[in-house]
N, C-alpha and C positions, 0 to 999 in steps of 0.2 A: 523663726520669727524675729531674734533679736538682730541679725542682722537686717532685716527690712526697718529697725527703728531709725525715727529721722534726728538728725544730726544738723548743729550747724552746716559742716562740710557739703552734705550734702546740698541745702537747702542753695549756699551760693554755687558748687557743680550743677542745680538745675537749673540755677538763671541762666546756663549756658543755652538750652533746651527754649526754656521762656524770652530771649533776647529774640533767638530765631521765629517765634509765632507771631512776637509783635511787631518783627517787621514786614512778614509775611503779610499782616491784620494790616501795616501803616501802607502797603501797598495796594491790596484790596479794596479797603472803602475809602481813604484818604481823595483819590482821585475823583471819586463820587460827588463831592464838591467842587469841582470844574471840568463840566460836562462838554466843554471842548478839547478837555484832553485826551491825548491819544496812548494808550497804554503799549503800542505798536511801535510808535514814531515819534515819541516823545523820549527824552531821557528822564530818569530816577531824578535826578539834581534841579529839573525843572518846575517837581513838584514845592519845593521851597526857594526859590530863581525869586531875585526882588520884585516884585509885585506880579507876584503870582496868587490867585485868592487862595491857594493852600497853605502858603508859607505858615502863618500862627499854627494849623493845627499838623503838618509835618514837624517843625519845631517841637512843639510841645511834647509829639510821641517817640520822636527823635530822644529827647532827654530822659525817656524811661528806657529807650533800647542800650542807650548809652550807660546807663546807672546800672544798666542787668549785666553789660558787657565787664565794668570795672568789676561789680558783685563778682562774676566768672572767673574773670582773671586771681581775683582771691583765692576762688576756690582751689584754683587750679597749686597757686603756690601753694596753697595749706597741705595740698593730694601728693605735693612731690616728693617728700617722703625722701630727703636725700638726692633727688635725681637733679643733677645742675640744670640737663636742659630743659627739663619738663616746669623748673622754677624759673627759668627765663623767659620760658612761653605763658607764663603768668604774669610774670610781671611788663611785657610788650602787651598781654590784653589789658592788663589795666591803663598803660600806658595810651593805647590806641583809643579805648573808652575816654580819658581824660582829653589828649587831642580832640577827639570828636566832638567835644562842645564845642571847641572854636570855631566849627570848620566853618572857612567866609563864605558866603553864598555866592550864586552867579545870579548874572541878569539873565531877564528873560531873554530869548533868541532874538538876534534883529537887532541888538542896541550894541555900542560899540566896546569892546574888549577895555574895563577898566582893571586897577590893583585889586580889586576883590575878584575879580574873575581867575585873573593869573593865580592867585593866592587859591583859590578855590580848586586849580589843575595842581596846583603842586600837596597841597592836603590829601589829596586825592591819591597820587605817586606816594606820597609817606604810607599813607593807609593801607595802599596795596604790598607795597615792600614789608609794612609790618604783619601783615597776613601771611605772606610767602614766610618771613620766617617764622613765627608762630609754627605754620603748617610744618618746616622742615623738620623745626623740634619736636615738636610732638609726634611725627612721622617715626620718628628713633625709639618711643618709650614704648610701644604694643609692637605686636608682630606682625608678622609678610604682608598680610591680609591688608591690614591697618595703609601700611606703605606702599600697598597697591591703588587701595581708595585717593591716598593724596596724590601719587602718583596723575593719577585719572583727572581728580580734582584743578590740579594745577593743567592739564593736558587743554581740558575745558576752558580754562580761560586763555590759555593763547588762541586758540584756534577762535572762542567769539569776544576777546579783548582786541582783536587784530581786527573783527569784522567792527565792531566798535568803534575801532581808532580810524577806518576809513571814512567813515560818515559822520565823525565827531568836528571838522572842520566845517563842517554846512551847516553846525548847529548858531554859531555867531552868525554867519552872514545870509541866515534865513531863510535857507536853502530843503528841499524835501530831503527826510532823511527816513524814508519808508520802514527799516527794521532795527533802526537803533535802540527803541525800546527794547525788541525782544531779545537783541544780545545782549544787553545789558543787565536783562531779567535773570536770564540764562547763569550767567558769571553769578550775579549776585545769588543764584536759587544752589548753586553746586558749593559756595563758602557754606551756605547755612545748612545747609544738607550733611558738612562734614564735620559743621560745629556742635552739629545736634549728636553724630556719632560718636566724634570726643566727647562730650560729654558723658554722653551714656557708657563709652567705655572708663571713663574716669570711674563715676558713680559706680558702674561693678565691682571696680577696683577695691574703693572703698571699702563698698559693703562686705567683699572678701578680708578685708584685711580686719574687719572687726572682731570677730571671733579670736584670732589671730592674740590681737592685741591686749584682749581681757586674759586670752589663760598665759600670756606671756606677765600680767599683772598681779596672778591668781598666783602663780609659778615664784614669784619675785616674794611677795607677801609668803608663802606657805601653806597657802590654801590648798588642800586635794583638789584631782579638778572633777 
C-alpha cells in the first residue's frame, strides 16, 4: 500500500494522463457551439480560426491543456532519475507547453493568407518536431514493447499527416476538404494515446522505485529493515 501513496511526482506524471482527457473533452463538446461545424471536414485549428464563435471557449481550455502539459513535462524531469534523455523529454514538454500559449491563430477558411496564418503553419512544424523528439527519447528509456508502440505511433502520422497535407491547401482557398478532420483526428488521437502510456509507464516507475528508495534511506540511517 505505501507505494500506491500519492506524491508530488506523481500528481504532475498524471497531468500527463489529465492533459490527454481535456483535449479529448475540448474536442467533443467545444464544437457543440458551432453547429455548422463539421467534425469530418473541418480542421482542429478552425475551432479557434479568428472569428470563429468557438475561439474564447477553445482558448480558454486550451490554457488548462497547456498548464497540465508544462505540469508533465516536470514530472517527467523530476522521474529522470539520472537519464540525460528521458530529462530532455522533459524539459521539450515544458518547452512545447510554454510555446503553445503563443500559438497565432488562423483565419477562418476563405480569407486571404495573412503573418498570423504563416506564423500559425510554422507553430505548428515546431510543435510536431517537438513531439517526434520527445517521442524518440523517451522511446530509449522502457523497453522493445514501448519502442514498438512509438514506432507504430510515428507510422500513423505519416501515412494520415500526408493525407492531411493533401487537403490542407483547399483549406485557405475555400475549397471542400471531405476528410481533413478525420486525419487530423487520427494523428492528434495516436500523440495522446502514447502520452497517456508514457505516462503510466513513468508513474509505475515511480511507484517501483519507492520502496526502493526508503530502505536505501533506512540502510543509510541504520535502521533494520
Amino acid at each position: 500500500m505505501a507505494a500506491d501513496r500519492i506524491t508530488p511526482q506523481k500528481i504532475l506524471l498524471t497531468c500527463g494522463v489529465l492533459a490527454s482527457l481535456v483535449w479529448i473533452a475540448m474536442n467533443a463538446f467545444i464544437p457543440m457551439a458551432w453547429p455548422e461545424y463539421s467534425l469530418r471536414s473541418q480542421t482542429i485549428s478552425e475551432l479557434s480560426a479568428i472569428g470563429a464563435p468557438t475561439r474564447q471557449l477553445w482558448v480558454a481550455a486550451g490554457v488548462v491543456y497547456t498548464v497540465l502539459i508544462v505540469a508533465f513535462g516536470c514530472g517527467v524531469w523530476t522521474a529522470a532519475r539520472g537519464n540525460r534523455r528521458l530529462r530532455i523529454a522533459g524539459a521539450l514538454l515544458v518547452f512545447s507547453g510554454v510555446f503553445g500559449f503563443f500559438w497565432p491563430p488562423m483565419h477562418l477558411r476563405g480569407a486571404a493568407l495573412s503573418l498570423t496564418d504563416t506564423l500559425h503553419i510554422v507553430w505548428a512544424a515546431v510543435g510536431l518536431l517537438v513531439m517526434l523528439l520527445v517521442m524518440g527519447l523517451a522511446a530509449t528509456t522502457f523497453g522493445r514493447n514501448f519502442r514498438l508502440f512509438t514506432v507504430a505511433t510515428v507510422a500513423i502520422w505519416l501515412v494520415f499527416g500526408t493525407l492531411t497535407s493533401v487537403e490542407a491547401p483547399r483549406v485557405a482557398a475555400n475549397l471542400p476538404t471531405p476528410w481533413i478532420g478525420v486525419w487530423e483526428r487520427i494523428n492528434a488521437g495516436a500523440y495522446l494515446l502514447w502520452l497517456v502510456v508514457f505516462a503510466a509507464l513513468l508513474i509505475r516507475r515511480a511507484a517501483a522505485a519507492e520502496p526502493r528508495g526508503r530502505q536505501a534511506v533506512r540502510t543509510a540511517q541504520g535502521v533494520p529493515s
